[in-house]
N, C-alpha and C positions, 0 to 999 in steps of 0.2 A: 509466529511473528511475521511469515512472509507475508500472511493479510495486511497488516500495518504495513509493511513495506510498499503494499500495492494501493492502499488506498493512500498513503502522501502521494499518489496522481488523481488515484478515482474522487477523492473526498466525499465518498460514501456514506462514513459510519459517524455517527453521533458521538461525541469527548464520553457520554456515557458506554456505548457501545465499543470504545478502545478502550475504557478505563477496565472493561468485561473481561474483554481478553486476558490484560495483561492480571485478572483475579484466578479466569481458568487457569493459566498458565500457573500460576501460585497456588494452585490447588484449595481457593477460597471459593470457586463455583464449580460446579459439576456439567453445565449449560451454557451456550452462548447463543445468541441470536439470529434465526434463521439469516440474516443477510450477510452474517460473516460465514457461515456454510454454505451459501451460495458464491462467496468470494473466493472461500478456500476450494469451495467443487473447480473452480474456473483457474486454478493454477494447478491440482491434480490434473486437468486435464488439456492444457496449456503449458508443460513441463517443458514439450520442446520449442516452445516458443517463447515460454516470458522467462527471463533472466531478471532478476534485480539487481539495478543499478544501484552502486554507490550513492548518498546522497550527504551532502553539506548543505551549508549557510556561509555563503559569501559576507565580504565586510559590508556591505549595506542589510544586511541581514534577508538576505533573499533565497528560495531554499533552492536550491541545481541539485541537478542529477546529470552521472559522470555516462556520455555517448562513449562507450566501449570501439564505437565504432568508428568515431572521428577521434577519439582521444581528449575531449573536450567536457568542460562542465556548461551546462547549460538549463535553462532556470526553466524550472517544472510546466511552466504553461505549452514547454514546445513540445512535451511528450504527446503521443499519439493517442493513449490510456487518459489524458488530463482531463478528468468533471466527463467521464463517460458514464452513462446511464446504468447502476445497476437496479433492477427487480427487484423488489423488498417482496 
């Protein structure tokens, strides 16, 4: 599930390509798609660096994620991960 969590920045993966996931996880597929194993390789190996942040929907319905660092929510575009390029 931490791939989902990484790609609400990356916007990566196809609604088909999440909807995969969450079948592996329900033990309805045996396979998921090389570019969610390339996702998931990059947080095995990113362990001490990417934390997942909290994330909501503000009342304008805007989606934030919570800066552990300031204490703050602030809305997904300002992440430094936001629409970064993964390799298919």
């Amino acid at each position: 599930m931490e791939v989902l969590r990484l790609d609400n920045f990356l916007q990566a993966l196809s609604v088909s390509e999440r909807t995969m996931i969450h079948q592996y996880h329900a033990g309805y597929m045996t396979s998921v798609p090389i570019v969610v194993l390339t996702i998931y390789e990059w947080i095995q190996e990113n362990k001490d660096k990417w934390d997942s942040p909290d994330f909501r929907y503000n009342p304008e319905r805007v989606l934030e994620w919570k800066n552990k660092e300031y204490g703050t929510w602030e809305p997904i575009e300002t992440h430094e991960l936001y629409r970064v390029k993964v390799e298919r």
